[in-house]
N, C-alpha and C positions, 0 to 999 in steps of 0.2 A: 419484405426484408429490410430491415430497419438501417438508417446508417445514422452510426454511434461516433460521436466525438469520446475521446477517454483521455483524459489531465493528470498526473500525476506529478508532484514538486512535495512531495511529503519528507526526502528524504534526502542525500545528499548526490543523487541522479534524479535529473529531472525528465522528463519525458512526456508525447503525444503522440496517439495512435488514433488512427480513424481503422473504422471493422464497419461490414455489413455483414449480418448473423453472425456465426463466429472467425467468417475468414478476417486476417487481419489484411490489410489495403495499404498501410504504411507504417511505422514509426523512426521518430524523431527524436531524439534523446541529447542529453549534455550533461555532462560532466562537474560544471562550473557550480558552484552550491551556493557563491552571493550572487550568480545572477542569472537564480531563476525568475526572477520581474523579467529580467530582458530578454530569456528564452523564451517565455512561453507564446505569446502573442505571433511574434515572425516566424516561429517554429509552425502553430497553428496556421498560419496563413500559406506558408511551405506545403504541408502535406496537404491543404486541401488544393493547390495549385498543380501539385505533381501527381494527383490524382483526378482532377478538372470536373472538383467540382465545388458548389457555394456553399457560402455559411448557412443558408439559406433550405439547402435540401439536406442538412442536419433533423433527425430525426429526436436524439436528445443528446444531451452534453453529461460521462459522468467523470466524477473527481474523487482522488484519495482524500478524504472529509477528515484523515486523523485514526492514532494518535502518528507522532514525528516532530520536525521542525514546525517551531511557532511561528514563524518567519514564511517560511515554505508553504505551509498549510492556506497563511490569508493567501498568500500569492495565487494557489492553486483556485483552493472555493471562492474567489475573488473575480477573479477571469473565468470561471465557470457561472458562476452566478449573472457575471456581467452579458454573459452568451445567451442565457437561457432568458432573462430577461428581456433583453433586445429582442430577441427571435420568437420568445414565446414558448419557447420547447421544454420540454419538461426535462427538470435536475435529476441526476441519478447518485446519491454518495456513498462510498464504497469504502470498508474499512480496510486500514492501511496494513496491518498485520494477519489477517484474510490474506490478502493480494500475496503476501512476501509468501505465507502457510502455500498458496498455489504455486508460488516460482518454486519451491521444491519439490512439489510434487511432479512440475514440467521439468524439471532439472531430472530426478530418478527416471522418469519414462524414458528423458532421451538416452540416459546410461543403460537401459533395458531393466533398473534394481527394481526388483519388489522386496518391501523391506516388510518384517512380519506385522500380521494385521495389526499388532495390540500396540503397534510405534505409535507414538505421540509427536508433532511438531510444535515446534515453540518457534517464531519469530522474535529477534528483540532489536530494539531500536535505542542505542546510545541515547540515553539524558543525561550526561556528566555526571562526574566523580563517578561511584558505583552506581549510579542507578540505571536502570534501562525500564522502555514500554515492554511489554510482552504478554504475551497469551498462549493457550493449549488448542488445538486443534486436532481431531482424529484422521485417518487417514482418510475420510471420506467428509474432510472439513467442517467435522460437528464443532460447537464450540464449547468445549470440557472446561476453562477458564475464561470470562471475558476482560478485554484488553484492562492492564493497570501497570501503573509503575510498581516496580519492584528494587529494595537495593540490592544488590549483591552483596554476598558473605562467605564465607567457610562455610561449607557446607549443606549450600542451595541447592535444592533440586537431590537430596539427596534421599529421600523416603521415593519421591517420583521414581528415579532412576535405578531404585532395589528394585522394584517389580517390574519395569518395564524398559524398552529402549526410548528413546529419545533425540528427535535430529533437529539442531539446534540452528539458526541462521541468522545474520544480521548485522550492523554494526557494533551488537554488546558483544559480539564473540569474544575481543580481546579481552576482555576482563573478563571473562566465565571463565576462561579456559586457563584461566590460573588459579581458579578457585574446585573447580571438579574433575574429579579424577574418577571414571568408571568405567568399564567395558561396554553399559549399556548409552552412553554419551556418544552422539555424534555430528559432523559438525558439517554443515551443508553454504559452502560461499559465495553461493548461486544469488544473483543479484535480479529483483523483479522490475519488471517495468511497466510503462502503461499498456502493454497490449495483454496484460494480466488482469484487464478489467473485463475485457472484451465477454465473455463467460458468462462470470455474475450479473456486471450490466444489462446481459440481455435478457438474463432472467428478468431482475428486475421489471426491467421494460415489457416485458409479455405479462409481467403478474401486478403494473400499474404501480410500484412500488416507487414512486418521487418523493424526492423529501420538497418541504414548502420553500419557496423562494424566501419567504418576509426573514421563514426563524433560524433556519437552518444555518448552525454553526460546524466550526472543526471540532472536532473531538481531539481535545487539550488532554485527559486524562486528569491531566493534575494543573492547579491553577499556576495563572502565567505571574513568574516574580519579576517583576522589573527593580532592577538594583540602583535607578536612577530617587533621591528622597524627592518627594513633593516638598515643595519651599512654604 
């Protein structure tokens, strides 16, 4: 039974969860979104202390790899990478909009909802002004769209949302939900955390799926603008 470190800082809650198979063992979460550098480390060292056990008998380290904050991301795949390196264990990266697609569907079971099969989930993650990350997901979290920015406008999501329902989650809510107006729209405020990795990860881990130490980046989506000029 494998014991999984799980990092997530993608987003504006940061969070770590230690699991062996899919029981969760602890997590560790904050609130604070500039300082997830200084969450994560003593946060990690927390849960494996209150759980008594080493860095050492970590089996692999995995991470929300992207898309989200550019900020958050190095922070996360940084101290993941740094883990897996040291230790030697194998990296596991997990997409961030995945994970959120799964906190609604743990979010519905705990309400007891079955929502009809042909629902669509869309996670989105605030990029400023109108734009948001997001993607399509089915109820049985195939991937119908892979993650991309998208801007918002009058009348997104509106051929999707003729034929089908759609339960929508994230930090872009506030801006959607002035733009679409349907009965088949709906809007899920269920907040995921790291112990939403716990799942996949172990998939992962049983089917040898590690990404490479050397290349392995965040998934930016779209490139990073730094608004500072080079001189």
């Amino acid at each position: 039974m494998p014991l999984l470190l799980h990092i997530d800082t993608a987003t504006e809650q940061a969070s770590v969860c230690l699991s062996r198979e899919e029981q969760i063992l602890g997590l560790v979460s904050s609130q604070e979104q500039k300082n997830h550098a200084g969450f994560v480390q003593p946060a990690i060292q927390q849960l494996l202390a209150d759980n008594r056990y080493t860095m050492q008998e970590l089996d692999a380290i995995a991470v929300t790899a992207g898309p989200g904050s550019y900020t958050g991301l190095r922070v996360g795949l940084a101290t993941a990478k740094g883990i897996s390196y040291a230790l030697q264990k194998p990296l596991i990266l997990v997409n961030t909009l995945e994970i959120m697609a799964r906190a609604i569907l743990r979010d519905l079971k705990e309400q007891g909802i079955l929502p009809a099969s042909r629902t669509l989930l869309c996670p989105m993650i605030d990029a400023r002004r109108m734009e948001v990350f997001t993607a399509l997901y089915t109820l049985d979290l195939a991937e119908i769209q892979a993650p991309h920015a998208l801007i918002l406008e009058e009348g997104c999501f509106s051929d999707l949302l003729a034929n089908q329902p759609v339960i929508f989650s994230g930090s872009g809510l506030t801006k959607l939900k002035q733009l679409v107006n349907s009965p088949n729209a709906s809007y899920s405020h269920t907040l995921h955390n790291a112990a939403d990795l716990a799942v996949p990860a172990l998939s992962a881990y049983h089917s040898g799926q590690f990404a490479n130490l050397a290349y392995s980046e965040p998934l930016y989506v779209k490139e990073f603008f730094n608004p500072v000029k080079k001189g």
